[in-house]
C-alpha positions in Angstrom: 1.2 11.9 -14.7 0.8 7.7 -14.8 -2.3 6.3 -15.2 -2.1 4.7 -11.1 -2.0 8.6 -9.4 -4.3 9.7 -12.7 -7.1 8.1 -12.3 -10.4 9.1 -10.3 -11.8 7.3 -7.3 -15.6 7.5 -6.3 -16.6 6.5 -2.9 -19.8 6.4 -2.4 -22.0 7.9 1.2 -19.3 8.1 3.1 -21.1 10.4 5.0 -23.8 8.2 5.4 -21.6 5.3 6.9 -20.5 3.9 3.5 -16.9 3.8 4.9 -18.0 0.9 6.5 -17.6 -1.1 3.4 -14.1 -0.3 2.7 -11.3 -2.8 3.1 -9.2 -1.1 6.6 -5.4 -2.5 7.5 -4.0 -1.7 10.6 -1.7 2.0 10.7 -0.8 3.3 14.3 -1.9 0.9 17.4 -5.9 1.5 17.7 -6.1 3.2 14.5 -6.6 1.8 11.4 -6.6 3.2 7.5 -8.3 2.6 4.2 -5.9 4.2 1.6 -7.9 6.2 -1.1 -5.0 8.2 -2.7 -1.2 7.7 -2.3 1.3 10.3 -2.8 1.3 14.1 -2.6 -1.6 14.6 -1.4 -2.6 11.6 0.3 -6.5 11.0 1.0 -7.7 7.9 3.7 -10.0 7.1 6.0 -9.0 6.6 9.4 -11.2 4.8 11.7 -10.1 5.6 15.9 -10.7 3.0 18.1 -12.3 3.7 21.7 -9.5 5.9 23.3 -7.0 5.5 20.6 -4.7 8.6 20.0 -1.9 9.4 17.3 0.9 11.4 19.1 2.2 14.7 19.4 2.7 15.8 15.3 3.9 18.6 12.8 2.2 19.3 9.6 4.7 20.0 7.2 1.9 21.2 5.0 -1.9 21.6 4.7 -4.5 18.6 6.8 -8.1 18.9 6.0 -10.2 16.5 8.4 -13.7 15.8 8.0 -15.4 13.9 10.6 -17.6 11.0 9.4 -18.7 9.3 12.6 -18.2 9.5 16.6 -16.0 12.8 17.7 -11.9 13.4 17.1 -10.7 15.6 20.0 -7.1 17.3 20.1 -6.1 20.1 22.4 -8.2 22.8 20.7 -11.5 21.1 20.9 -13.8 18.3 20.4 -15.1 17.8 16.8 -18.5 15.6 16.0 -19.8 14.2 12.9 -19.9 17.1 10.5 -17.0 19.3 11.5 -14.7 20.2 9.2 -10.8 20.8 10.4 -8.0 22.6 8.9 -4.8 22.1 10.0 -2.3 24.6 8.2 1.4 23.5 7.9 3.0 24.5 10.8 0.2 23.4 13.3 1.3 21.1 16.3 -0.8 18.7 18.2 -2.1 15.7 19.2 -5.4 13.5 18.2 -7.1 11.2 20.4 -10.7 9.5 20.3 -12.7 8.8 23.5 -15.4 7.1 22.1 -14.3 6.3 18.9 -14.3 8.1 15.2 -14.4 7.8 11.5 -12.2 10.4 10.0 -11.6 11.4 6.0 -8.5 13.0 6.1 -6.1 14.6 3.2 -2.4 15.3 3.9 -0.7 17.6 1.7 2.3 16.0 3.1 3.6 13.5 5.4 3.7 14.6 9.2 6.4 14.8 11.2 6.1 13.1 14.7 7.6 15.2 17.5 6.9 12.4 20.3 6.8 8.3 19.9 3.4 6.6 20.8 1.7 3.9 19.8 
């Protein structure tokens, strides 16, 4: 493995609104991502805008959401600070935020988008 993918990361209180100090660029229109890991699996946090949404998606293997700040909503529910989300590969849907949300998510691998958006 090279030394960029092998080394370790510490983030400090996330949970506690630490992501608020990491460096965000711009990812899907109203969403915006801080990179932690690149590769197979990838880890970020994704902060949602007020009514931002990330279309209609495949996972072509394992998500793992855990919800930070505000409240992610797809067509299965509404999740608030503390939930924890598993979406298997295989799982279809959308993601939108009404009010806003802090996300750290972990893709196994890349989605596939089924619909464009923004």
């Amino acid at each position: 493995m090279d030394k960029a993918t092998d080394r370790s990361r510490h983030t400090p209180g996330l949970v506690g609104g630490g992501w608020r100090a990491l460096d965000f660029s711009p990812f899907r229109e109203g969403v915006e991502i801080c990179e932690l890991r690149q590769g197979e699996p990838a880890v970020a946090v994704l902060r949602y805008a007020p009514g931002a949404m990330v279309p209609r998606h495949l996972h072509t293997g394992l998500e793992t959401i855990m919800v930070l700040d505000g409240v992610q909503s797809d067509e299965h529910g509404d999740y608030p600070a503390g939930s924890l989300i598993l979406n298997p590969e295989g799982t279809i849907h959308s993601v939108r935020s009404h009010e806003g949300c802090v996300v750290l998510i972990q893709w196994e691998r890349p989605v596939q988008f089924l619909e464009q958006g923004s």
